[in-house]
C-alpha positions, 0 to 999 in steps of 0.5 A: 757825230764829232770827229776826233783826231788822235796822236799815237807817238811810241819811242822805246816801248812808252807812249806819249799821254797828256793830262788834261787840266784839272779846270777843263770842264769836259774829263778833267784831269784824265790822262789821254793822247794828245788830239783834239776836234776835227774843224769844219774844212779840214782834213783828219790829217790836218786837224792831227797836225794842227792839234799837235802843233797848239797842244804840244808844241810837236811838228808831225813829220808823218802820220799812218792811220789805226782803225777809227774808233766808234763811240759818243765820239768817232775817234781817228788814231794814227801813229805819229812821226813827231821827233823833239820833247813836247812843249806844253803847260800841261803835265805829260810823259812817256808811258808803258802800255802796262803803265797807262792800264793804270792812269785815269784814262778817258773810256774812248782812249780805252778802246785805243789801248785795247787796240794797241795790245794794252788789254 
C-alpha cells in the first residue's frame, strides 16, 4: 500500500489547501492538503517535510501526528508548524472547514475533514 504524507497547517480557523493542476492526470483539479508519496528510504516525517518544501515553498518547524487514514492509499496526516506565505504555482488558499465541505475535494481528503470536525 502507498504511504502518503499529509500537511494540515491551521492559522485563524482557515486551513491551507492546494489545487492540483487541471493537466495532472491523477484528481486533477481537486483541491487538497498539501503532501504527496513517502519514497523509498525515507521516513513519514521527511517525505512531510521534503513535500512541502518542493510543492509549497514552506519549511516545516514541527510536526505532530493525526491518526493515519486507510483507504486505496494509507494517508498520514499531522498538523504543521510552517510559518511564511506559500510559494507555488499552483492555486492555493486558507479555507474554512465549512468552506472546504464545499470544494471538490479528493474522497481521502474527505475522511481527514471528518476527522477534523468538518463532517
Amino acid at each position: 500500500m502507498r504511504d502518503v504524507a499529509l500537511a494540515v497547517l491551521e492559522r485563524e480557523g482557515r486551513y491551507l489547501l492546494q489545487r492540483r493542476a487541471g493537466s495532472n492526470p491523477v484528481l486533477p483539479g481537486l483541491w487538497e492538503f498539501p503532501g504527496g508519496k513517502v519514497e523509498a528510504g525515507e521516513t513519514i516525517r521527511q517525505a512531510l517535510a521534503r513535500e512541502l518544501s518542493e510543492e509549497m515553498g514552506l519549511e516545516m518547524r514541527d510536526a505532530w501526528p493525526l491518526p493515519i487514514l486507510e483507504g486505496p492509499v494509507r494517508l498520514h496526516p499531522f498538523r504543521v508548524e510552517a510559518p511564511g506565505a506559500p510559494r507555488t504555482p499552483l492555486a492555493w488558499g486558507w479555507f474554512t472547514l465549512a468552506e472546504i465541505r464545499r470544494l471538490p475535494i479528493p474522497p481521502a481528503n474527505a475522511a481527514l475533514l471528518r476527522l477534523l470536525g468538518g463532517a
